[in-house]
C-alpha positions in Angstrom: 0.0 0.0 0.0 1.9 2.9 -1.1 -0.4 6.0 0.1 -2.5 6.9 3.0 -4.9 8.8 2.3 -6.9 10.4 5.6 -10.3 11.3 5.5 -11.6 11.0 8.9 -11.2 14.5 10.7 -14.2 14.4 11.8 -13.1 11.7 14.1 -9.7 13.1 14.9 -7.0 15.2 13.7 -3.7 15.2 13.1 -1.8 17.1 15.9 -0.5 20.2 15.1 2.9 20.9 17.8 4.1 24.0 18.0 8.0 24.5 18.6 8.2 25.5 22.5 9.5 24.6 25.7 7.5 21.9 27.3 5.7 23.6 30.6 6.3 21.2 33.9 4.4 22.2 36.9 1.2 21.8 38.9 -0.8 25.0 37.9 -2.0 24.8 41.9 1.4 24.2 42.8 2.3 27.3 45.6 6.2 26.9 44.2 7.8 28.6 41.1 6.8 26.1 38.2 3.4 26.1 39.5 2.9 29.7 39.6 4.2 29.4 36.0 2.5 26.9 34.7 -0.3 28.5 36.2 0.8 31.9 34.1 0.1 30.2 31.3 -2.7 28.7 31.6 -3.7 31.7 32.3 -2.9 33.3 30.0 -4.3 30.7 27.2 -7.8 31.1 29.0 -7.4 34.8 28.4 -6.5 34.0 24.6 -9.1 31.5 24.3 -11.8 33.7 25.7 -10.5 36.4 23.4 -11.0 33.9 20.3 -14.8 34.1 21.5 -15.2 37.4 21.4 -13.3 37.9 18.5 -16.1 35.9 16.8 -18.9 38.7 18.0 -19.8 40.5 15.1 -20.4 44.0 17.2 -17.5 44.3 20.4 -19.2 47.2 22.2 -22.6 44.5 22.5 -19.7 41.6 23.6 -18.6 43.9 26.0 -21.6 45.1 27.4 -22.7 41.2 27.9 -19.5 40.2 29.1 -17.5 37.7 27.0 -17.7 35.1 29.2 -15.5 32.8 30.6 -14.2 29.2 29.6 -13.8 26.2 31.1 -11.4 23.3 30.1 -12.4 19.9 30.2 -10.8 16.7 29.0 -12.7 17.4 25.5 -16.1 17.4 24.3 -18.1 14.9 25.7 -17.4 16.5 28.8 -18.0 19.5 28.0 -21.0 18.5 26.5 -22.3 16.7 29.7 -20.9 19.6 32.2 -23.1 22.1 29.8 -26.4 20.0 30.2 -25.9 18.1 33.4 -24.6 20.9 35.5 -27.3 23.6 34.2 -30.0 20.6 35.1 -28.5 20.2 38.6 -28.2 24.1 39.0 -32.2 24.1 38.4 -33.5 20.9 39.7 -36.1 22.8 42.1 -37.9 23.3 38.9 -36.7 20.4 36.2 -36.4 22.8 33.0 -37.4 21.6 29.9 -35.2 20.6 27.0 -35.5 20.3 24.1 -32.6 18.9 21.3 -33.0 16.7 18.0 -32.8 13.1 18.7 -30.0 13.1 15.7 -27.5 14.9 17.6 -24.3 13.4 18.9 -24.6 10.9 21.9 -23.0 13.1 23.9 -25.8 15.0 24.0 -28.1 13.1 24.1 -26.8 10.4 26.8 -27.0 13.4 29.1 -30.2 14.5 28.0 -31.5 10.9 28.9 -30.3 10.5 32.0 -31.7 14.0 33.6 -35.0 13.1 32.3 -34.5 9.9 33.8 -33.6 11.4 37.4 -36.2 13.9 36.9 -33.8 16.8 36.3 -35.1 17.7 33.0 -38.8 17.7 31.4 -38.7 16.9 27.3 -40.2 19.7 25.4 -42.2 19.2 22.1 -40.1 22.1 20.7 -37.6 24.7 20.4 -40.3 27.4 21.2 -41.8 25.6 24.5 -38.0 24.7 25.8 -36.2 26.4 28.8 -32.8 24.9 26.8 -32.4 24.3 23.8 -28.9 22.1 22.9 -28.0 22.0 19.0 -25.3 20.9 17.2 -23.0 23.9 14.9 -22.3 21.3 12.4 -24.1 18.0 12.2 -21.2 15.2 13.2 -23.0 13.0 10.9 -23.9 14.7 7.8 -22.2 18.1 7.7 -25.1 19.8 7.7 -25.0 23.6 9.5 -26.9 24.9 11.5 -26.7 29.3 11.7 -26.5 29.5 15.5 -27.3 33.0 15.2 -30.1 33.2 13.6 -32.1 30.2 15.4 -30.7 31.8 18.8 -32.0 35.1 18.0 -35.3 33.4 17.2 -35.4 31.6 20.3 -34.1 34.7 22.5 -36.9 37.2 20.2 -39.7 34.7 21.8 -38.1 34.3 25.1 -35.2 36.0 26.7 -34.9 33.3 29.0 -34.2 30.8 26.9 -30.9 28.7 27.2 -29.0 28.3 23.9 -26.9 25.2 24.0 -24.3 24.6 20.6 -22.3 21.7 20.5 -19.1 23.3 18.5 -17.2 20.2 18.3 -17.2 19.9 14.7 -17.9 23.9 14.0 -15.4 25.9 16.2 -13.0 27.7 14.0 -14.2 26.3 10.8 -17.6 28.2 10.3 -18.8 31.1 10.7 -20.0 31.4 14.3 -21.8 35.0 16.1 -21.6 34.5 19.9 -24.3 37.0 20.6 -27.6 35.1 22.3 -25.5 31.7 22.5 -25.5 30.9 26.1 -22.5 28.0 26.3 -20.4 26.6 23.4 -18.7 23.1 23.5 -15.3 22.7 21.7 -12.9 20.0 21.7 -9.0 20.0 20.9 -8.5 17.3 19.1 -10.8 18.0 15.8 -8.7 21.4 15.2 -5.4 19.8 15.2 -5.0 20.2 19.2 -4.8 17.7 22.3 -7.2 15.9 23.5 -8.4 18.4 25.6 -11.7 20.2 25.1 -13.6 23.5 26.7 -16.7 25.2 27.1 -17.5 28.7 27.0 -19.9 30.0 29.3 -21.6 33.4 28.9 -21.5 35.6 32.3 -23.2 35.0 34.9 -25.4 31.5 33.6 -24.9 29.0 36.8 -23.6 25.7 36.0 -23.2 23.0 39.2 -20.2 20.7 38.4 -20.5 17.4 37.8 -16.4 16.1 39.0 -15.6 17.2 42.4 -11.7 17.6 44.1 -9.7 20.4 44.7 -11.9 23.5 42.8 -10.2 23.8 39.8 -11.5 25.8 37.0 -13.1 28.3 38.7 -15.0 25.1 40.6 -16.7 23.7 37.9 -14.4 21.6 36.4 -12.4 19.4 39.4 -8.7 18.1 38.5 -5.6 19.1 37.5 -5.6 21.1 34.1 -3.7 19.2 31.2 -1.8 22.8 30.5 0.5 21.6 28.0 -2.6 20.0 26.0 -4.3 23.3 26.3 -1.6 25.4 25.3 -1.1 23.1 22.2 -4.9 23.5 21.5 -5.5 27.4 21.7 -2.2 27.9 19.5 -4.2 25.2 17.1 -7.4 27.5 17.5 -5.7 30.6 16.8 -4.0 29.2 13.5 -7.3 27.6 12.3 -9.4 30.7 13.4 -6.8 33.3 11.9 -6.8 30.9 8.1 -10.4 30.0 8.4 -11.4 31.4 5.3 -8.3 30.0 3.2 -9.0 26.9 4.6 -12.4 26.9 4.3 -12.3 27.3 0.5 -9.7 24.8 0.2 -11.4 22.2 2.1 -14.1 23.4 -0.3 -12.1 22.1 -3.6 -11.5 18.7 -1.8 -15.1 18.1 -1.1 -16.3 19.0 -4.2 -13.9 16.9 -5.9 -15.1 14.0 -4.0 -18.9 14.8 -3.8 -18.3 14.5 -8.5 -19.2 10.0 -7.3 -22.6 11.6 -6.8 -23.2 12.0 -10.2 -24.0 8.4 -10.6 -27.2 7.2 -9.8 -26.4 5.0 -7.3 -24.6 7.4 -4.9 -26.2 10.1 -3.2 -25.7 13.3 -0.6 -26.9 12.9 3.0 -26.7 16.4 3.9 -30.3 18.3 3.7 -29.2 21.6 3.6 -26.0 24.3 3.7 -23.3 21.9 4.3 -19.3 22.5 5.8 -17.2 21.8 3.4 -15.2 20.0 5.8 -18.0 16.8 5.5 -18.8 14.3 3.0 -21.8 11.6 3.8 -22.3 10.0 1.1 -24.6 6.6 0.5 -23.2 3.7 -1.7 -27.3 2.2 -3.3 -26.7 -1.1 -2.5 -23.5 -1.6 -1.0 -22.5 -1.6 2.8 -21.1 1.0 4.0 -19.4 -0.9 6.6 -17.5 -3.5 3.8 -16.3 -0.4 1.9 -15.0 1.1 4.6 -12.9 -1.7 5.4 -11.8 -1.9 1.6 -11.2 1.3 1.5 -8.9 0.7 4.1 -6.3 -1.5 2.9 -6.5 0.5 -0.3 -4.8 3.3 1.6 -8.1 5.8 2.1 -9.5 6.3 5.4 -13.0 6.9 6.2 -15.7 6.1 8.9 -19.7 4.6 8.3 -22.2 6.9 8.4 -24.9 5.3 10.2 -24.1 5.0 14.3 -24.3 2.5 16.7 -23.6 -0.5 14.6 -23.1 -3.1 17.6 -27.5 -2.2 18.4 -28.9 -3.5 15.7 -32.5 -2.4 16.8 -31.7 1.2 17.3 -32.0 3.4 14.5 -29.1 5.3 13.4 -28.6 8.5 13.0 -29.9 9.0 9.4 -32.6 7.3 10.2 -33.2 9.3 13.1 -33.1 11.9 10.2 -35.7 10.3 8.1 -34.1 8.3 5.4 -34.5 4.7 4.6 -32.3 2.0 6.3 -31.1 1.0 3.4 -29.6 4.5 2.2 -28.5 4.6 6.1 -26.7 1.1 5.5 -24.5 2.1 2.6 -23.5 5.6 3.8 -19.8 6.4 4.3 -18.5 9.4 5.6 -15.3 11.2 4.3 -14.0 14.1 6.7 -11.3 16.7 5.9 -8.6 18.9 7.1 -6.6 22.1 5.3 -3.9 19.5 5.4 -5.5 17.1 3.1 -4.9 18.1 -0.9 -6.8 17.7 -4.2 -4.3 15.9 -5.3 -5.4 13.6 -2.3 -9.2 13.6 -3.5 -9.1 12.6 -6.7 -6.8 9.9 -6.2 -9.3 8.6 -3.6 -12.6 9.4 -5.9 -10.7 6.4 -8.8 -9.9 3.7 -5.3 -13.9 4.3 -4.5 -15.0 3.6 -7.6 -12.7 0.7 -8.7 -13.6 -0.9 -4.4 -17.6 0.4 -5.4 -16.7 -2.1 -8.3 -15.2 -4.6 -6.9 -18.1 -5.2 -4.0 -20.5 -5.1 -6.4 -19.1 -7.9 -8.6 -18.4 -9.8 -6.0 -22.0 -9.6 -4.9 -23.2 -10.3 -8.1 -24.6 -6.7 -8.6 -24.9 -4.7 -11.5 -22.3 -1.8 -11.6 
């Protein structure tokens, strides 16, 4: 197998490592390399939290709101789960109701789950009726965006109380993101090229109960020693992604569209429903597993993930479904996920390996190509 060819961002990144002195040191440490470690990470949270309000279209509203202040976490799942957990245990006197789309990542909707099952949160029918709302920036599974913004602002226009939820995992510093009436964001290191380290930004004054406890770290909501060297790694990742999101945005843009050209056949076909990122391909294979051409895919050198979720459950839909479409188009979807480090050059070589494995399964199964 003479070339890899990686096309499962969405799943994790390649780590980019900046050039600098490793920092050693207990950020709660009273001696000198904990003070400085604890500089540090200090000063990333600052940088960080700038990031965030960098991304506010009008500063003089940020700063009259208050920018906020962000949390690390060890990525985000639990960031995810401190967001939605911790709000329902800060409220629990009155269980608020939620509402989120049952398609949206499990760590969302695990969470969810087990509130309503301690009686922490009530399910609402919709956005409108909900005391939260949790929704996803960029669908994990499809690609598909949603504009933060503009269904906050709806949400906030019908009630200011509201709580606005947005799993950023596979948005932040790729798309195009207005902070204004979001409440908390999720992010996680490792799909931008950082650690695996994660965060969560938290608007001003919105109460949050932790759901680790120990020795008060992060400003007491997020218990345990801080992995400072993973989160300096990821905010310098953040900042280079943030600062060439555009470039890489249109980039991304070429390799997608090179790949989404298999769709012009009739037996391939787009999952997403909507405005798309660039930076995710689901695509479904008529007739063919997407599971089998995964794994031929695979020792061809081209690395992708399936589409459809939870594949050990048989009777639980997966997440297409969840979506609406047929099992069958959810059976024989594969998703390809990409990176500004991944080249055209990279794309169409993988576009002629799908079709000749596409070809190869379906002679093998006896079906017409």
């Amino acid at each position: 197998m003479s070339q890899k060819i990686y096309f499962d961002n969405a799943a994790t990144t390649a780590p980019i490592e900046p050039d600098r002195e490793r920092i050693f040191g207990n950020p709660s440490s009273p001696h000198a390399l904990g003070l400085g470690a604890e500089r540090a990470l200090s000063l990333a949270r600052a940088e960080m939290a700038s990031l965030f309000g960098g991304l506010v279209q009008e500063q003089a509203l940020a700063q009259a709101r208050g920018l906020g202040k962000i949390i690390f976490t060890s990525g985000g799942t639990e960031s995810n789960n401190l967001a939605l957990i911790g709000y329902a245990l800060a409220n629990k006197r009155k269980p608020p109701r939620i509402f989120a789309n049952a398609w949206e990542h499990p760590s969302v909707t695990a969470p969810i789950k087990f509130c309503e099952e301690q009686g922490f949160f009530v399910r609402a029918a919709d956005m409108e009726s909900a005391d939260i709302v949790s929704l996803s920036h960029v669908s994990h599974e499809t690609g598909d965006i949603n504009d933060i913004a503009e269904t906050a602002a709806y949400l906030k226009a019908k009630n200011r109380a509201v709580i606005v939820h947005v799993d950023g995992v596979q948005g932040f510093c790729k798309e195009k993101m207005d902070m204004r009436d979001v409440d908390m964001y999720s992010f996680s290191g490792h799909k931008i090229h950082g650690a695996s380290v994660g965060g969560l930004f938290v608007r001003e004054g919105l109460r949050l109960v932790p759901i680790l406890y120990g020795g008060g770290q992060e400003a007491g909501l997020r218990h345990g020693t801080e992995n400072v060297n993973g989160i300096l790694q990821t905010v310098n990742a953040a900042k280079f992604l943030y600062q060439s999101r555009e470039k890489f945005h249109a980039h991304v843009a070429q390799i997608r569209n090179e790949l989404a050209q298999l769709a012009n056949g009739a037996d391939c076909v787009i999952n997403s429903r909507g405005d798309a990122s660039p930076y995710i391909l689901n695509m479904s294979f008529l007739g063919i597993n997407g599971e089998t051409l995964v794994h031929l895919l695979s020792e061809k050198g081209v690395y992708a993930s399936m589409g459809a979720a939870c594949k050990s459950r048989k009777k639980q839909k997966s997440m297409l479904e969840l979506m609406g479409m047929d099992a069958e188009r959810a059976r024989s979807a594969v998703r390809f996920s990409f990176s500004h480090m991944n080249t055209l050059e990279e794309a169409r070589a993988a576009r002629e390996i799908i079709i000749y494995a596409v070809g190869q399964i379906k002679a093998i199964t006896g079906k017409s190509i």
